[in-house]
C-alpha positions in Angstrom: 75.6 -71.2 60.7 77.3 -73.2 58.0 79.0 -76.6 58.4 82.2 -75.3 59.3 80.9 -72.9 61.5 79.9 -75.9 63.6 83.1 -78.3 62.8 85.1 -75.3 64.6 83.2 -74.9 67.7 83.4 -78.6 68.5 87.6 -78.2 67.7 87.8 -75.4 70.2 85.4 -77.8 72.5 87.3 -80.4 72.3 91.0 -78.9 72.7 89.8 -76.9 75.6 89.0 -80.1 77.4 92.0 -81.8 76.4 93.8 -78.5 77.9 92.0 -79.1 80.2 93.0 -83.0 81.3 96.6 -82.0 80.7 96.3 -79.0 83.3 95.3 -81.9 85.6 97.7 -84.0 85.2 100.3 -81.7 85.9 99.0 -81.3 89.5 101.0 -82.6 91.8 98.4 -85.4 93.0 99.3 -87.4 90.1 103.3 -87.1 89.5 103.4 -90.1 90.9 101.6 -92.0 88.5 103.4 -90.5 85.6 106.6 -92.5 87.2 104.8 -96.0 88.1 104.1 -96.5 83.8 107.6 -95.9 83.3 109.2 -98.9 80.7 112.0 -98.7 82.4 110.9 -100.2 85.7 109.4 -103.2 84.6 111.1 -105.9 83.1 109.2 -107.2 80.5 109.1 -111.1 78.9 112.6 -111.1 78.0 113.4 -111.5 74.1 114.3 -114.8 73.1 116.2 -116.7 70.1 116.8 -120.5 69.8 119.3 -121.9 67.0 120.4 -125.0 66.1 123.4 -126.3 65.0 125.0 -129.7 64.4 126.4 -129.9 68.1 123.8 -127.9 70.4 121.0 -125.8 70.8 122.0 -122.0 71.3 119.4 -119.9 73.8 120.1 -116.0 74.1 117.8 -113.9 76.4 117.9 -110.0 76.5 118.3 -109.6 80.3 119.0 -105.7 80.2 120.1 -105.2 84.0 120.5 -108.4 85.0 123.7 -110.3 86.8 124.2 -113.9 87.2 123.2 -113.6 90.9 119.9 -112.3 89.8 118.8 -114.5 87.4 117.9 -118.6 88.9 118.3 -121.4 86.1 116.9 -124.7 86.5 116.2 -128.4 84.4 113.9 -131.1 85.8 112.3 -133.8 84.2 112.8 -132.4 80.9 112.2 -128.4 81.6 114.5 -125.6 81.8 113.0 -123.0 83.4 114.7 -119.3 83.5 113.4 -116.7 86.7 113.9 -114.1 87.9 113.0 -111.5 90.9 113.9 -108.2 91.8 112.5 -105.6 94.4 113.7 -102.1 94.0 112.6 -98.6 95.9 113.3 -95.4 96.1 111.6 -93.0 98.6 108.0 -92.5 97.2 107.5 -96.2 95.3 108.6 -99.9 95.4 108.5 -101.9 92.8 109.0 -105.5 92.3 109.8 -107.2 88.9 110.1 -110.9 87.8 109.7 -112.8 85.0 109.8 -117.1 84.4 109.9 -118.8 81.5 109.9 -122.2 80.6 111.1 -124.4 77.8 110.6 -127.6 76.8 114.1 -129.3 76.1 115.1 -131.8 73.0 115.3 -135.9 74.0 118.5 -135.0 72.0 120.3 -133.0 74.8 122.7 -133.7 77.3 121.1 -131.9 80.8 124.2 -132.5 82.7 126.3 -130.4 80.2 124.5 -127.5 79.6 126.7 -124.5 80.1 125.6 -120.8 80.5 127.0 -116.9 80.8 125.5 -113.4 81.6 127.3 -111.2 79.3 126.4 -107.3 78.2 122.7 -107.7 79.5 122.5 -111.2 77.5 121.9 -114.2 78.8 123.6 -117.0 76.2 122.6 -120.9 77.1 124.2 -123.8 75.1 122.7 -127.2 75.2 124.9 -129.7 73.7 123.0 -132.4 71.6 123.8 -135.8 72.2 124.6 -137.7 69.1 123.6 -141.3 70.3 119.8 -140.1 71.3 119.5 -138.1 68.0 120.5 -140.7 65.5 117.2 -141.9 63.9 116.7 -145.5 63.5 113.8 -147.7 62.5 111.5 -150.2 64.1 110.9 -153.5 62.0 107.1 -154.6 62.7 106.3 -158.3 63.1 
């Protein structure tokens, strides 16, 4: 028996198992699990992109989905932090997605100010900067 003799019986091993696996897989048993790893159910970390320009900070999450009644924006002491939660069914499965994210914000922005839209599955966030806390300035040492 040469060496290829032997290299083609382990092949026709090896895809007979793997006909094998997919044979069971297409019972019915596990149809449901084919659904559950499905992208499209869970929500995953949202993209994010921060810019900067002369007047504010510009945050825009991909929120594919999402309304402004499902998404819960909040600041305190210096954190904006972006959630959400979602529970959704059908009649075999329930699933529930969420997400939060946190960001740190500049000294330089004004909190009360901020303003924010949900627009085409994008969530846009401007933080206007505050001119008088960005200005740099130096400390004379005695």
């Amino acid at each position: 028996m040469s060496v290829l003799d032997i290299w083609f019986t382990i092949c026709k091993i090896q895809i007979k198992k793997i006909k094998t696996m997919i044979t069971l897989f297409k019972d019915p048993f596990f149809q449901g699990f084919e659904s559950a790893f499905e992208t499209s159910k869970f929500l995953k970390t949202p993209e994010t992109r921060v810019s900067k320009s002369e007047t504010e900070y510009a945050v825009s999450i991909s929120v594919p989905g999402l309304t402004k009644d499902d998404l819960k924006i909040s600041i305190k002491e210096g954190v904006l932090r972006i959630s959400f939660e979602k529970e959704e069914s059908d009649e075999t499965r329930h699933f529930m997605n969420s997400f939060t994210k946190s960001y740190s914000i500049p000294d330089d922005v004004k909190e009360k100010d901020i303003e924010g839209k949900v627009e085409n599955g994008i969530l846009e966030l401007k933080l206007p900067i505050d001119k008088k806390k960005s200005l740099e300035r130096f400390i004379s040492l005695n």
